[in-house]
C-alpha positions as CSV (number, residue, x, y, z in Angstrom):
1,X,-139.2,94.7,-54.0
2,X,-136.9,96.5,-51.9
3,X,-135.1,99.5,-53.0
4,X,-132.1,98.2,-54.2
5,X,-130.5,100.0,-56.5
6,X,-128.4,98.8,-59.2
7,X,-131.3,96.2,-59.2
8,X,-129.8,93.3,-58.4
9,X,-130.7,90.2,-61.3
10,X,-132.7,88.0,-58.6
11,X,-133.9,89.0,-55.6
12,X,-136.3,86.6,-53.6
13,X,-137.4,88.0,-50.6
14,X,-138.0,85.4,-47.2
15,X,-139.9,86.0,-44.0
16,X,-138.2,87.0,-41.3
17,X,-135.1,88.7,-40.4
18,X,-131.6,88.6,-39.4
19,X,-129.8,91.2,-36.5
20,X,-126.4,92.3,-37.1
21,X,-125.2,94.4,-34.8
22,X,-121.5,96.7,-34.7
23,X,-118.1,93.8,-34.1
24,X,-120.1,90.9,-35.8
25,X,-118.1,87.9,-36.8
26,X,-117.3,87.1,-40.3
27,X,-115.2,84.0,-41.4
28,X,-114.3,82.9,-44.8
29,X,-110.8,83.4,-47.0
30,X,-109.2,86.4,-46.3
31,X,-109.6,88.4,-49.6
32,X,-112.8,87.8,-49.9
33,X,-113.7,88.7,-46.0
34,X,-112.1,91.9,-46.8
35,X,-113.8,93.2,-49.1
36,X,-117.1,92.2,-47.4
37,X,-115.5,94.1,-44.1
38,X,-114.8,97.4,-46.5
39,X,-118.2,97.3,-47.7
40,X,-119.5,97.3,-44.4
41,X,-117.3,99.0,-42.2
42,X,-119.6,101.1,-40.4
43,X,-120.6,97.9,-38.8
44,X,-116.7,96.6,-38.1
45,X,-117.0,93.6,-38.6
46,X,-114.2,91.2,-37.2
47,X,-112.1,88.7,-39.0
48,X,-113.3,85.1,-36.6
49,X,-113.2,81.1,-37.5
50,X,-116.5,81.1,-37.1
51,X,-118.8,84.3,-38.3
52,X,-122.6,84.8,-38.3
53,X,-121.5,86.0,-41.6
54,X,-120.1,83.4,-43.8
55,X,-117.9,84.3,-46.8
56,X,-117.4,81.0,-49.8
57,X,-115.5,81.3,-52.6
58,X,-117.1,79.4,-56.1
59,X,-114.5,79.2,-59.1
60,X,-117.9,78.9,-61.2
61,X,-118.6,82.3,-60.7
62,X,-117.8,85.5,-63.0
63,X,-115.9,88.2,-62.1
64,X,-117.8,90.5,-59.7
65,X,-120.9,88.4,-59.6
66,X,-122.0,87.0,-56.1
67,X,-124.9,85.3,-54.0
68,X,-126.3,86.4,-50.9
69,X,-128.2,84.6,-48.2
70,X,-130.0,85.9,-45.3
71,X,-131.9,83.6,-42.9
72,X,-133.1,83.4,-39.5
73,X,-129.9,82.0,-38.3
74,X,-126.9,84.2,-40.7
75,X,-126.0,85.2,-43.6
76,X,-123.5,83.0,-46.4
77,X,-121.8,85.1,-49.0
78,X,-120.3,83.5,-51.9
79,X,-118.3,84.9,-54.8
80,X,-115.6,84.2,-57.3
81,X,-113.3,86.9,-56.5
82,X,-112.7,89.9,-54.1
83,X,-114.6,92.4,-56.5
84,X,-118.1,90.0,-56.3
85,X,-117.9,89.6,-52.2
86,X,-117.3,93.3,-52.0
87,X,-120.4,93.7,-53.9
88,X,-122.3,91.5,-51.8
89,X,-121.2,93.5,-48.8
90,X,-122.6,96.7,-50.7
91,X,-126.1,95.1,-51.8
92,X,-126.3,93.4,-48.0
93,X,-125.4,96.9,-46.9
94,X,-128.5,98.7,-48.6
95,X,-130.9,96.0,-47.0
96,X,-129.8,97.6,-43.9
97,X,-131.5,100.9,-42.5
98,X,-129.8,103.7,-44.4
99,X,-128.1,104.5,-41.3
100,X,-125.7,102.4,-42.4
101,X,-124.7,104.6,-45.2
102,X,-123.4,107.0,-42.3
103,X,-120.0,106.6,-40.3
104,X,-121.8,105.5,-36.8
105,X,-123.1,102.1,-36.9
106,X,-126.8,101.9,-34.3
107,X,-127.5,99.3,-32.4
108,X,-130.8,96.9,-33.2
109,X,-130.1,97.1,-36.8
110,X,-131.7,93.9,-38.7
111,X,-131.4,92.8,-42.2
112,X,-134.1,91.0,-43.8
113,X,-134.1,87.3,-45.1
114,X,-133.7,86.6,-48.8
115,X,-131.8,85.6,-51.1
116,X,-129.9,87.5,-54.1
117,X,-128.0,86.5,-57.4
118,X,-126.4,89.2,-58.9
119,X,-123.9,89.6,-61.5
120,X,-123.1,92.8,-63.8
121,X,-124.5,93.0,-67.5
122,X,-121.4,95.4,-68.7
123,X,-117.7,95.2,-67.5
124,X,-117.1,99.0,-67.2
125,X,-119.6,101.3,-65.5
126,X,-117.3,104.2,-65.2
127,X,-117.3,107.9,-63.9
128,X,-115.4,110.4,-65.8
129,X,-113.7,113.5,-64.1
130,X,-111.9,116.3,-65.1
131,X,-110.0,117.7,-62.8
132,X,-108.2,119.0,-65.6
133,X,-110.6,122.9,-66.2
134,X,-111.5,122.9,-62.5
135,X,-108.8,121.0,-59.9
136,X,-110.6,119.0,-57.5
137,X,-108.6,118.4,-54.4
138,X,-107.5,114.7,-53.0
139,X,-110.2,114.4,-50.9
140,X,-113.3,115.1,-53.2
141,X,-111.5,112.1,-55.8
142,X,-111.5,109.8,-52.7
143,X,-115.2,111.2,-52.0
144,X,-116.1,110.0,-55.7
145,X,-114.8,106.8,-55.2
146,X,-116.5,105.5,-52.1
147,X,-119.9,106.9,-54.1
148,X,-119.0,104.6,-57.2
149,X,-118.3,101.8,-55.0
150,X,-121.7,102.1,-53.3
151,X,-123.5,102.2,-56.6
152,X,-121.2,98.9,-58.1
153,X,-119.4,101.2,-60.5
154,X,-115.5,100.3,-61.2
155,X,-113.9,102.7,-63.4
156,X,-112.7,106.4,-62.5
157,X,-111.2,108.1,-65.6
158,X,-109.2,111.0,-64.7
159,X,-108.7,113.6,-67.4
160,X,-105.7,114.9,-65.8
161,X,-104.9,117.1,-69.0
162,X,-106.2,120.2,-70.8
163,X,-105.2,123.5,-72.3
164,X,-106.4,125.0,-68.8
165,X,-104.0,123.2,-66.6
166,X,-102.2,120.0,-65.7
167,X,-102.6,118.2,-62.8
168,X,-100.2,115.6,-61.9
169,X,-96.3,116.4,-60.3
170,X,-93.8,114.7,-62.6
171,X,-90.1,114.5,-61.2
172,X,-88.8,113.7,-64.9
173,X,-90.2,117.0,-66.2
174,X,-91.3,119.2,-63.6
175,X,-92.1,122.3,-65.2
176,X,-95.3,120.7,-65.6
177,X,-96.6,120.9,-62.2
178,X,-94.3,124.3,-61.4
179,X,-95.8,126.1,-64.2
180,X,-98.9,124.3,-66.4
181,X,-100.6,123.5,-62.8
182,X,-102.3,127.1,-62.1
183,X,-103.7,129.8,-64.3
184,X,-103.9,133.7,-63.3
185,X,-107.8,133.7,-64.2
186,X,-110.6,132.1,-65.4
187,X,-113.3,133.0,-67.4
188,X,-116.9,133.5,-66.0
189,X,-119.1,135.5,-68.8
190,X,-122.0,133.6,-70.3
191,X,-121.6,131.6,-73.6
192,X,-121.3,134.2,-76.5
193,X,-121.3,137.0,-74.0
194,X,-118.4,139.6,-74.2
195,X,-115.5,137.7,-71.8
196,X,-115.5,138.7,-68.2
197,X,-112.5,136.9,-66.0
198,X,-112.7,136.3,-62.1
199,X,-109.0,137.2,-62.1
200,X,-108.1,134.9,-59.1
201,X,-105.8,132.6,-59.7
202,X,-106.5,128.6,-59.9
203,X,-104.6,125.5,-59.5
204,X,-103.5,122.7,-58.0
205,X,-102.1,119.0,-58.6
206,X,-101.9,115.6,-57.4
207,X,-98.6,114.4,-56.2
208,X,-97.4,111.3,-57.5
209,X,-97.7,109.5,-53.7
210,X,-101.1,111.2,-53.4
211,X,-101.9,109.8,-57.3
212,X,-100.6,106.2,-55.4
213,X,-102.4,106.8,-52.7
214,X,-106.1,107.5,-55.1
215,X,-105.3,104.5,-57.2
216,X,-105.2,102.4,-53.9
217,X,-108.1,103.4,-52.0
218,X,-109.8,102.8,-55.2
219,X,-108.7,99.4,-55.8
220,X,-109.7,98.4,-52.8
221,X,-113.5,99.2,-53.4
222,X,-113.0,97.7,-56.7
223,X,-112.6,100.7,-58.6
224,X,-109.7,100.8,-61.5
225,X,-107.7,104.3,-62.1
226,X,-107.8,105.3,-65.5
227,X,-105.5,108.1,-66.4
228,X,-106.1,110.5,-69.6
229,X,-103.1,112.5,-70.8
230,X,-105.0,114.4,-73.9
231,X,-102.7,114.7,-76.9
232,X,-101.8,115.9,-79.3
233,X,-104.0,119.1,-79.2
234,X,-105.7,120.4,-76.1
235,X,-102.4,121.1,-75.1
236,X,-101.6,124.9,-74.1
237,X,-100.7,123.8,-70.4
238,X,-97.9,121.3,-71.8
239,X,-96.8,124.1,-74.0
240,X,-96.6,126.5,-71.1
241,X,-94.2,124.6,-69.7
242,X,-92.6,122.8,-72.5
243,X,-92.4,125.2,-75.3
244,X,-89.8,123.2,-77.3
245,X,-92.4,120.5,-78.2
246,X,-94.6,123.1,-79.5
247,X,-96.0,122.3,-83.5
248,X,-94.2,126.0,-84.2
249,X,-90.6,125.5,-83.0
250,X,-88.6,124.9,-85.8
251,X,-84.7,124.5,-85.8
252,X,-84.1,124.7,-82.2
253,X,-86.1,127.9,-81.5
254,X,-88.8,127.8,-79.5
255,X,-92.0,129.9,-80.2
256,X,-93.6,132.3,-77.8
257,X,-95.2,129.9,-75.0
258,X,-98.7,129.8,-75.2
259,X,-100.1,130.1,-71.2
260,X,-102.3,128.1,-69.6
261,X,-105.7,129.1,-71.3
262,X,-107.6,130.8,-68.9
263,X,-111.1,130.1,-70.9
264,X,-113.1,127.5,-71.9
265,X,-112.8,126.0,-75.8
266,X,-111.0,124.3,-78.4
267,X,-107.6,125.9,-78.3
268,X,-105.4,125.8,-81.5
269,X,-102.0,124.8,-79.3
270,X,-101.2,121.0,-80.4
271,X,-97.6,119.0,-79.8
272,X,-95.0,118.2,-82.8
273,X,-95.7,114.6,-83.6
274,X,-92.1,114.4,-84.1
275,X,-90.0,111.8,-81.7
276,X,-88.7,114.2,-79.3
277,X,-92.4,114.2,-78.5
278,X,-93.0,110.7,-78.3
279,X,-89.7,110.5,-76.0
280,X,-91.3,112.9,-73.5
281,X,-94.5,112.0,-73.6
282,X,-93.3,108.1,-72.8
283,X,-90.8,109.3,-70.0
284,X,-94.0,111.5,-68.2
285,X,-96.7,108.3,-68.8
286,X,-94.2,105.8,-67.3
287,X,-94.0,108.2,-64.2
288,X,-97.7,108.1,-63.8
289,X,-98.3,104.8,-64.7
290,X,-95.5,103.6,-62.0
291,X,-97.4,106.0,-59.2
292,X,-100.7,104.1,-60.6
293,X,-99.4,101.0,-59.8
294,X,-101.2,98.0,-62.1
295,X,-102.6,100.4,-64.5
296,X,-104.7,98.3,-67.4
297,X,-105.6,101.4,-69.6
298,X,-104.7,104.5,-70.1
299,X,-106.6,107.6,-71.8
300,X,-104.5,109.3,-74.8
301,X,-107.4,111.7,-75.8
302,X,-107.0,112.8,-79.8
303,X,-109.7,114.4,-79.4
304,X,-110.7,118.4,-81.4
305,X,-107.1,118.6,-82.4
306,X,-106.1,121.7,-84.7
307,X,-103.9,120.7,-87.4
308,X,-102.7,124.4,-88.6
309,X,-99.2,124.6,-87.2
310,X,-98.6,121.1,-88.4
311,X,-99.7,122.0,-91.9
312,X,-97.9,125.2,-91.6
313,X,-94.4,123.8,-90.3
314,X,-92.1,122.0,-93.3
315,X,-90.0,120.0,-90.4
316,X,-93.1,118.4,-89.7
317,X,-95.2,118.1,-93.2
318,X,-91.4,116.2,-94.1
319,X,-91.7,114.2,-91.3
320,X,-95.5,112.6,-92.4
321,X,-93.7,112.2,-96.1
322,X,-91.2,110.2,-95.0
323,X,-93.2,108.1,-92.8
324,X,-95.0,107.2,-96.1
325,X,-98.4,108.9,-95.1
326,X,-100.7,110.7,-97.5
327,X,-102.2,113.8,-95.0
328,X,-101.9,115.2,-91.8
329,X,-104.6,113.2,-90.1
330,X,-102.5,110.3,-91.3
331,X,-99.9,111.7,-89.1
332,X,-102.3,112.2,-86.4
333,X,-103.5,108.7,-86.1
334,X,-100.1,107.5,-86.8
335,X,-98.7,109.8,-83.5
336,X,-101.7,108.0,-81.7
337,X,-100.7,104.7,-82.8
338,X,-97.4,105.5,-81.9
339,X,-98.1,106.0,-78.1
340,X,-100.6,103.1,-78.1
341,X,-97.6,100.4,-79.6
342,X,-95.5,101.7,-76.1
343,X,-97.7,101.3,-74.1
344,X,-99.1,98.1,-75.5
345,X,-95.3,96.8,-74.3
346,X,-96.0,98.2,-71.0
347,X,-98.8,96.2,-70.4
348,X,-101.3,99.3,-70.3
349,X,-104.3,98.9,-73.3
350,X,-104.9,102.6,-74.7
351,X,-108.0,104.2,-75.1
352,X,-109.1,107.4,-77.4
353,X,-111.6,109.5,-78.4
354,X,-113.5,109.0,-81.2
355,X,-111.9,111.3,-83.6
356,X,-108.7,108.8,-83.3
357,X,-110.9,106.2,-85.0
358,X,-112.7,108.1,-87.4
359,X,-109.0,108.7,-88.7
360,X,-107.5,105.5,-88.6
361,X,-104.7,103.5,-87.6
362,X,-105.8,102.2,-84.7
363,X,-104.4,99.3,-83.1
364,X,-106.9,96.3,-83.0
365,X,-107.3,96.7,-79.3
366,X,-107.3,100.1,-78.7
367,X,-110.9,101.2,-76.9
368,X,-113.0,104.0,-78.4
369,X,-115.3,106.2,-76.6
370,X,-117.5,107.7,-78.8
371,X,-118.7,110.9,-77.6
372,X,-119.9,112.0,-80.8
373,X,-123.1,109.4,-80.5
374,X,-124.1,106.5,-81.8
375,X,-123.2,106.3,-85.3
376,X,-119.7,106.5,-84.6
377,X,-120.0,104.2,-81.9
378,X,-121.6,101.5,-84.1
379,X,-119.1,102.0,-86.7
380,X,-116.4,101.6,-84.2
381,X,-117.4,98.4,-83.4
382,X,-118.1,97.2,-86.5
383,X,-114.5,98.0,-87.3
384,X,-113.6,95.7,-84.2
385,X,-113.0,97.8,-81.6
386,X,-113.8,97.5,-78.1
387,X,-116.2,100.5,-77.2
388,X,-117.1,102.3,-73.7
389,X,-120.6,104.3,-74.7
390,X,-119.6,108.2,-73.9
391,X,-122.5,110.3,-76.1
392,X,-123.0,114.1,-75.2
393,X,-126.9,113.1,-74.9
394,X,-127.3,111.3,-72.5
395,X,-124.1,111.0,-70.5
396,X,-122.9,114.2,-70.2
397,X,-123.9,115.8,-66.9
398,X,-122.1,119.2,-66.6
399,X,-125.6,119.9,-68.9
400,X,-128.5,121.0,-67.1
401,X,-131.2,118.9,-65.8
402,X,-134.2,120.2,-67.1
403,X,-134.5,123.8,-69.4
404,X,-135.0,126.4,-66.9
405,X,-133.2,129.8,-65.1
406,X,-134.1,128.3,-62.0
407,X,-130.9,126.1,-62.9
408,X,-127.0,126.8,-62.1
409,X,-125.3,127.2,-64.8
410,X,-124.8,124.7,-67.0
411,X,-123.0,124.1,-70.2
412,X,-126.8,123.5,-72.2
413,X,-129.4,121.5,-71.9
414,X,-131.2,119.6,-70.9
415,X,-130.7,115.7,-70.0
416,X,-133.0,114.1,-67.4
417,X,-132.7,110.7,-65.0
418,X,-135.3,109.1,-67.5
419,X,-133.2,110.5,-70.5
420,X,-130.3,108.3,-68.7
421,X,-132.4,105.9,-67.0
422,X,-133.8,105.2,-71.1
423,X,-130.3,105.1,-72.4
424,X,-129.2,101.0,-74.0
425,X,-125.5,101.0,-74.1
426,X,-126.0,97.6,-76.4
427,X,-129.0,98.7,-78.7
428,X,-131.1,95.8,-79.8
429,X,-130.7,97.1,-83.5
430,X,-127.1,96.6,-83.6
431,X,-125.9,93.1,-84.5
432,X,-125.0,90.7,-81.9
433,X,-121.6,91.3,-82.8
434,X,-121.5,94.8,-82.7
435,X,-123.4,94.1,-79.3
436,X,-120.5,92.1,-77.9
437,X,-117.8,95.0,-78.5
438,X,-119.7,97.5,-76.1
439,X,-117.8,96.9,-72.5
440,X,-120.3,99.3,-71.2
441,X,-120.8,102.8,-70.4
442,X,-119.5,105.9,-68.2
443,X,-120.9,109.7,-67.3
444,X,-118.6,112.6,-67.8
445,X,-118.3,115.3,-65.6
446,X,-116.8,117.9,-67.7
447,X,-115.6,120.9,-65.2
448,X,-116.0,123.9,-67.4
449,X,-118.6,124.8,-64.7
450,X,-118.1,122.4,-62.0
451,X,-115.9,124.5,-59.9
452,X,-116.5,122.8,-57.1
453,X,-117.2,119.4,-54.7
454,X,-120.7,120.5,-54.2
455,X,-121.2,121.4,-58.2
456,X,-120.0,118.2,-58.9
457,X,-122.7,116.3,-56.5
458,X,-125.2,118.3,-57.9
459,X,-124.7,117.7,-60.9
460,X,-123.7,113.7,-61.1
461,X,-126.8,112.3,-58.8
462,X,-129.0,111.1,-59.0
463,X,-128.4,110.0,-62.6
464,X,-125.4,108.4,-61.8
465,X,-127.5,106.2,-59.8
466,X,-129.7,105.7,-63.3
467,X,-126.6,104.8,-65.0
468,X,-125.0,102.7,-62.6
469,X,-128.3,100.4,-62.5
470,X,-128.0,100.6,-66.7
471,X,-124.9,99.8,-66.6
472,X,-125.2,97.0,-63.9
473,X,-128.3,95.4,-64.7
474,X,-128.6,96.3,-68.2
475,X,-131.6,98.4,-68.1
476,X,-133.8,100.8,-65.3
477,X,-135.5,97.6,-64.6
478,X,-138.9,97.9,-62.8
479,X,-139.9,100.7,-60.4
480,X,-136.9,102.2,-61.2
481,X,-138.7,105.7,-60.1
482,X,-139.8,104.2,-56.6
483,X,-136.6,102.9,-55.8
484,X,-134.7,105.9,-56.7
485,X,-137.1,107.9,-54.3
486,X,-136.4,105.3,-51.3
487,X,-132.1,105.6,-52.5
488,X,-132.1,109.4,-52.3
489,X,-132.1,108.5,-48.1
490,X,-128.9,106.8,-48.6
491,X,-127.6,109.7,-50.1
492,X,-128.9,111.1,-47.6
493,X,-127.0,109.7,-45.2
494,X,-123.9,110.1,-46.8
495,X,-123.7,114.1,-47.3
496,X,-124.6,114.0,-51.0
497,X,-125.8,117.5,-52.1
498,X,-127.6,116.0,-55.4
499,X,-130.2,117.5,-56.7
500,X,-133.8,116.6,-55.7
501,X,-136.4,115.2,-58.4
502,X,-138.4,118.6,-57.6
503,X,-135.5,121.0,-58.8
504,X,-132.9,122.9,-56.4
505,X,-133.0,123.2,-53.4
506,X,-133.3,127.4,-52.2
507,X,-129.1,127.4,-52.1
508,X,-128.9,125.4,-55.4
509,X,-130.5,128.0,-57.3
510,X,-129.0,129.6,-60.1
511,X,-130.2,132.9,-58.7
512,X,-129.4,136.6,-60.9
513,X,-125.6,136.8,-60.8
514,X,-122.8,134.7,-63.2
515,X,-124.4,131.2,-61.6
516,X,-127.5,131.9,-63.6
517,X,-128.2,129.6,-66.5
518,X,-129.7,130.7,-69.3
519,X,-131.8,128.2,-71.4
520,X,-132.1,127.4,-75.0
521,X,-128.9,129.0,-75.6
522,X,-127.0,125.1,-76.6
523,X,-129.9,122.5,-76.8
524,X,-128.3,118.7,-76.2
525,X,-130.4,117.3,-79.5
526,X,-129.0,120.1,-81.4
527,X,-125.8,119.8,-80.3
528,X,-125.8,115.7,-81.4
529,X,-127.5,116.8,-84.8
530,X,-124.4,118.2,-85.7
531,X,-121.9,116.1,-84.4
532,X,-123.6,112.7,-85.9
533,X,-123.3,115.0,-89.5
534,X,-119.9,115.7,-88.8
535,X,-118.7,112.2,-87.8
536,X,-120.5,111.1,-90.9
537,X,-118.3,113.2,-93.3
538,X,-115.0,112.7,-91.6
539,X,-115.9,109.0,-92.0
540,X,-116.0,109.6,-95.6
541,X,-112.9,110.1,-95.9
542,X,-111.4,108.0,-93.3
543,X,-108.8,105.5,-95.1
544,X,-109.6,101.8,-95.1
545,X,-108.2,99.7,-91.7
């Protein structure tokens, strides 16, 4: 076999080969042509009435599933919608030399014959990003979207949110880009280690056109926008700005603002649940979700939220009274809830962490990612919810790759490409019901120490590419290694600074200074020890749905 990679579901090789050269013809209905065009536009190819490649719509097909034909004389595409021939135009594009993952097409390039039927396993094979801890700019979100579309994955969640900053311009409230878009500092001691601050200042935010703009570009490689505003807690950059929705401010006076944290950690600054919250909160999502454009989900976090000032404030513990709830994590799924019914009449389907579910409330069709592993996931779907697979171990990649100084720093460690390349986002042990409430899987990139595009890279690939062929084929199917080793060339070819099966490269070291990671000091499998006990007792005492 070739090295395709997400493996495709058949591939039947054929003697022989096909040329196709820069300006081919392609011919076929529009949409569909153009998403076979974008897929391979180092090659340009031009819209004719007659193309040596052939684009065919079938109505039979699923969504995003496609055949492709290469023979002696052409090549015939057929798919049942946009999303399926732009796939086709990606796997036909890694049967190419992997020259044709750079921006100057060669001539004599030849594509060999075969034929392959393809279609994904799981609906959402998803990159998350924070640009929330670490602003990246524009161009390294558009970056992360042409690397999704080259490895078949469709959905970018952008956490957009945190107590270290907020990232998007709103013209309804715009204190929030003016003020909770840039910190003084950030913290760069070790974990545990007395705090040490770089004390340069850091920042930065999307406008709303350049938000338009992202959600856009990524459409048109097939990629859906998710946005995550995290509430209620995490929220010392809302508060910054907005100190009248602070849990403190009582009777019209507003506390003194907490700043936009300049470390890393769970932060004890949370929202009042009260309406004038809900109000706000509504007026800054509609803003966003307008800029989005179609916008089927969006992110409302509820995730490590700090219920103190709430319990502490007698506005607020008389608002959960009246509202008939028995405790303050009541109100907490019930403010969740809240958010979710508005935008539920919007059209947008919310999604939350899994600490929303393990309290309760949840509207039927709200999505849960359970980060906290696979107990909480299973439970969630037994419940009947939707679920996107999100555990620390294996899909968080800001740890390190294997346990060693020789490593940049790293949040812990350590998860590998087989630890990912291993990982069943259905497990046969669940019930087939259970199964059917897994839409699939994403990696987080969590930015504490991703301060940068080429952090980042290092850090996502190559397991994204184990994930994306999990998540689009099921499984690491066969020679899963060999073929990685033969897609690392692509990468190649497209700039990616990943980092090589052998360990880092001399520059990727973590070297002696504040880069340098220190092992053993958070261990992944410790780490998921004591969140699966912790989701076990808050589930205890989760009320009854």
């Amino acid at each position: 076999m070739t090295d395709l990679l997400p493996r495709p579901a058949v591939f039947a090789p054929a003697d022989g080969s096909f040329p196709l050269s820069p300006g081919t013809p392609v011919s076929g209905p529009a949409e569909l042509v153009d998403g076979v065009r974008l897929a391979l536009a180092v090659l340009d190819p031009r819209p004719a009435e007659a193309g040596t490649i052939v684009v065919e719509r079938d109505a039979a097909l699923d969504a995003e599933a496609y055949t492709l034909e290469v023979t002696a004389t052409g090549v015939r595409i057929t798919a049942g919608d946009r999303a399926g021939a732009f796939y086709a135009g990606q796997t036909l594009r890694q049967l190419l030399p992997h020259g044709a993952f750079r921006t100057v097409a060669q001539a004599g390039w030849t594509v060999p014959c075969g034929r392959v039927e393809d279609a994904p396993r799981f609906s959402w094979r998803g990159v998350h990003l924070d640009v929330a801890r670490h602003f990246l700019p524009k161009r390294e979100v558009l970056r992360m979207v042409d690397l999704m579309a080259a490895h078949k994955l469709n959905r970018l969640h952008l956490h957009l949110v945190d107590d270290q900053g907020w990232r998007v311009e709103s013209r309804v409230a715009p204190r929030l880009h003016e003020v909770a878009s840039h910190r003084p500092r950030t913290i760069t001691s070790h974990h545990k280690d007395d705090p040490v601050y770089d004390e340069v200042p850091h920042g930065g935010y999307y406008t709303l056109d350049d938000l338009a703009e992202i959600a856009a570009y990524a459409r048109a490689r097939a990629v859906t926008v998710v946005p995550e505003i995290d509430v209620p807690g995490h929220a010392s950059a809302i508060l910054a700005a907005y100190p009248s929705l602070d849990a403190r401010a009582t009777g019209g006076r507003e506390p003194e603002p907490f700043p936009v944290l300049d470390r890393w950690g769970i932060s004890p600054a949370i929202l009042s649940p009260l309406p004038p919250t809900v109000d706000f909160l509504t007026s800054v999502i509609d803003e966003i979700r307008g800029a989005l454009g179609e916008t089927p989900y969006v992110h409302l976090g509820g995730d490590e939220c700090v219920l103190d000032d709430w319990a502490a404030s007698a506005e607020i513990v008389a608002f959960q009274e009246e509202l008939g709830l028995e405790s303050l994590s009541g109100l907490h799924a019930w403010f969740l809830r809240r958010l979710a019914d508005l935008l539920a009449e919007r059209g947008s389907r919310a999604i939350v962490w899994d600490e929303a579910f393990v309290s309760g409330m949840l509207r039927p069709d709200t999505i849960v990612m359970p980060w906290r592993g696979p107990g909480v996931a299973r439970r969630a779907a037994e419940a009947g919810h939707d679920v996107v697979q999100t555990p620390v171990f294996p899909l968080y990649f800001d740890y390190a790759e294997t346990s060693s100084e020789e490593e940049p720093l790293a949040i812990g460690d350590a998860i590998t490409v087989s630890d990912v390349a291993t990982f069943a986002p259905a497990p046969e042990s669940w019930t087939a019901e259970q199964r059917e409430h897994v839409l699939g899987a994403q990696f987080q990139l969590w930015s504490e120490r991703l301060p940068d595009g080429r952090a980042v890279d290092y850090r996502a690939w190559p397991r994204g590419c184990a994930l994306a062929e999990v998540v689009w084929s099921g499984s690491a199917g066969p020679g899963f290694g060999e073929r990685l080793e033969g897609h690392l060339g692509r990468l190649d070819a497209l700039g990616v600074e990943y980092r090589p099966p052998a360990g880092p490269r001399p520059w990727q070291l973590g070297g002696t200074g504040r880069r340098r990671h220190r092992p053993g000091v958070v261990k992944v499998d410790e780490v998921m020890g004591h969140l699966e006990e912790m989701t076990h007792l808050a589930d205890s005492t989760r009320p009854s749905m």
